[in-house]
C-alpha positions in Angstrom: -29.3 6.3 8.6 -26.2 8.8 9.6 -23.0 7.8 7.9 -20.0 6.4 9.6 -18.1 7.7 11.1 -14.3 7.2 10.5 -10.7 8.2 11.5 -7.7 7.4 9.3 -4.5 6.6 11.6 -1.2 7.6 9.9 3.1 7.7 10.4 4.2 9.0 6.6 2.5 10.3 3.5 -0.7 9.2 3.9 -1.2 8.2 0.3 -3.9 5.0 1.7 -5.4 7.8 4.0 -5.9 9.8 0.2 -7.4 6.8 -1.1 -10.2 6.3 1.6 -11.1 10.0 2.4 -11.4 10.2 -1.7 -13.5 7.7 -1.9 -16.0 8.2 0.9 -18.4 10.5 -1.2 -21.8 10.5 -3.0 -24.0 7.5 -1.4 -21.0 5.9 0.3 -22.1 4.8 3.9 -18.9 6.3 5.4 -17.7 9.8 6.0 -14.0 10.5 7.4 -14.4 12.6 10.9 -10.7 12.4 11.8 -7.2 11.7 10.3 -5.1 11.2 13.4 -0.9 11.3 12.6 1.8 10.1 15.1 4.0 12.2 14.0 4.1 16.2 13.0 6.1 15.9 10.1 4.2 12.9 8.2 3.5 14.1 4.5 -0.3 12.9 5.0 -1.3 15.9 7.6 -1.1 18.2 4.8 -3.4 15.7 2.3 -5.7 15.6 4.5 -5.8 19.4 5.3 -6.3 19.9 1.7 -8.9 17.3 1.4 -11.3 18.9 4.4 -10.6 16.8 6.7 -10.1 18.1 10.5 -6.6 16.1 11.5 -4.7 16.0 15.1 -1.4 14.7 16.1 -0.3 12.8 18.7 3.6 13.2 19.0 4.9 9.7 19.5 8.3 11.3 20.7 6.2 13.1 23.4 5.8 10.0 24.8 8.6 7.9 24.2 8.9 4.8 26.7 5.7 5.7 27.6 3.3 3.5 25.4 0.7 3.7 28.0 0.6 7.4 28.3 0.8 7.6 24.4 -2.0 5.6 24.0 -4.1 7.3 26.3 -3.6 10.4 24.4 -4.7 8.6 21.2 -7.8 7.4 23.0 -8.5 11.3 24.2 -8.1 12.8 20.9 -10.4 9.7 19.5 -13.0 9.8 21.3 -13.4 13.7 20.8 -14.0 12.8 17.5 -16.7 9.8 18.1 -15.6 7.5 15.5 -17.8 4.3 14.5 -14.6 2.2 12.4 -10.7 3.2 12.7 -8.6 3.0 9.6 -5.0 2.0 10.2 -3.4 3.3 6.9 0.8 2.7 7.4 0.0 4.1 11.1 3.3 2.1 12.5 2.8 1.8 15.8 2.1 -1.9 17.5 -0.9 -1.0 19.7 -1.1 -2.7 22.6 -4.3 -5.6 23.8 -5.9 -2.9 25.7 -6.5 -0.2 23.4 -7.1 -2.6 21.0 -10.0 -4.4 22.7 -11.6 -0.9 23.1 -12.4 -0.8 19.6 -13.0 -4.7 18.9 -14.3 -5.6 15.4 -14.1 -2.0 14.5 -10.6 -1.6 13.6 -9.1 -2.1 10.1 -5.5 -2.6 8.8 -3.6 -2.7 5.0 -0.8 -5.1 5.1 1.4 -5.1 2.4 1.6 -9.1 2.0 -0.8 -11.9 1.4 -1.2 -12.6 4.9 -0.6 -14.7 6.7 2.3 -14.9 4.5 4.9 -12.6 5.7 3.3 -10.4 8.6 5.6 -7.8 10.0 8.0 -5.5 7.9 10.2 -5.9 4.6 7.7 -7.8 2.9 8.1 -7.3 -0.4 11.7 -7.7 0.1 10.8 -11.5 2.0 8.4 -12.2 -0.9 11.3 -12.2 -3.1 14.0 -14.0 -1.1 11.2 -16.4 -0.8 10.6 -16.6 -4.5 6.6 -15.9 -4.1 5.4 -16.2 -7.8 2.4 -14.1 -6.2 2.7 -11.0 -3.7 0.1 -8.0 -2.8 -1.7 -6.8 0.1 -4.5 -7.6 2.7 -7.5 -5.5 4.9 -7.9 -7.6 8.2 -9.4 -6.8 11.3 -7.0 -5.9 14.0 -6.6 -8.1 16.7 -4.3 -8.5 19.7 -1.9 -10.9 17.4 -0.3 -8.9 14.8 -1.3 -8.7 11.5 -3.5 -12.1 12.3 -7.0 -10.6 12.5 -9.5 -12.1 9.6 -9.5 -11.2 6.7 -11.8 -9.0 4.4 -10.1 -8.7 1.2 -7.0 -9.3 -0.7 -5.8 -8.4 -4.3 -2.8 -10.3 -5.8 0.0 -9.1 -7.9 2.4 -11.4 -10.0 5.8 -11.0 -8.9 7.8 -10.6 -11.9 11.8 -12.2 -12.8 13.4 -8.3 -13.0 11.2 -6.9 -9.8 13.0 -5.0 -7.1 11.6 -4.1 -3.8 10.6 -0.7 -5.3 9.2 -2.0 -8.1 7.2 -5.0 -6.5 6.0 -2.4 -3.9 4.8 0.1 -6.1 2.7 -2.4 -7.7 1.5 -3.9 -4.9 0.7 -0.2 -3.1 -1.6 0.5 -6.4 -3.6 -2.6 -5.5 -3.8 -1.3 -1.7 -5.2 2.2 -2.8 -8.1 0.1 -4.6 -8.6 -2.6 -2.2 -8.7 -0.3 1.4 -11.6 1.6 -0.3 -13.7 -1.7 -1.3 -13.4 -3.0 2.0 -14.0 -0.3 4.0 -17.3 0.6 2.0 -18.2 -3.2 2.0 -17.7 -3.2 6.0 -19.6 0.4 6.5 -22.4 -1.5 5.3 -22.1 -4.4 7.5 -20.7 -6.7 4.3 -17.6 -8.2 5.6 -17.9 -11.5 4.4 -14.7 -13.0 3.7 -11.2 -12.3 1.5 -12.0 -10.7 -2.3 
């Protein structure tokens, strides 16, 4: 059977996008086709140039007030490349139902919060007004309701009494660039049973 096929969605440095593309060698079931950056300037373009991987842009300022047209490039330069799974990896953009449908049950996301605690920005920030004795991250399937898609795998980080936002995230982004990778290999080979 012909790997998967994936493309990596970014807006910064792409450090999740690293992650995946890294791990997607040797007998894993997925390959990455396409990293795909909303912005010209994110750090991430030149990773993934280094790593091999062919990468486009889709200028979100092109298009501003124009999500419809934006997304319609998006779904152009996708569908050039023939993906079979999306990656969202810090790619912050709210897509909208329609584009969304179009790749139903194909799309993953990394959230940094033990959803559904906490969906939306400034997590790690909320976890600690909140008090969370716990924080960390979550792969979900993207649906139309944000960050509310099912889940396929946390990992947990103990939020400690002297933790900042920068230090909570940190530790919570090293448990991202080990838990995208599980998932996505689980889900390339139709495992995607469940949070773990």
């Amino acid at each position: 059977m012909s790997a998967r096929r994936v493309a990596i969605l970014i807006s910064g440095s792409g450090s999740n996008m690293v992650a995946l593309v890294e791990s997607m060698t040797g007998d894993h079931p997925a390959r990455p086709c396409l990293v795909l950056a909303d912005d010209p300037h994110a750090g991430g373009i030149a990773k993934a140039r280094a790593l091999g991987v062919p990468v486009a842009v889709v200028d979100r300022r092109d298009h501003a007030g124009d999500r419809a047209g934006f997304e319609a490039a998006l779904l152009d330069t996708l569908e050039a490349a023939q993906p079979d799974i999306i990656c969202l990896a810090g790619f912050m953009r709210i897509l909208s139902p329609g584009f969304i449908r179009q790749w139903e049950g194909r799309m993953l996301n990394i959230h940094p919060s033990l959803l559904p605690k906490f969906r939306g920005l400034d997590t790690h920030a909320r976890a600690l007004a909140a008090g969370e004795a716990e924080h960390g991250c979550t792969v979900h399937l993207v649906t139309e309701d944000l960050d509310a898609g099912p889940v396929l795998g946390q990992a947990r980080v103990p939020v400690l009494a002297e933790d900042t936002d920068a230090t909570l995230a940190a530790r919570v982004l090293a448990q991202e660039h080990r838990l995208y990778p599980a998932v996505l290999e689980r889900f390339a080979r139709g495992r995607c049973t469940g949070p773990g």
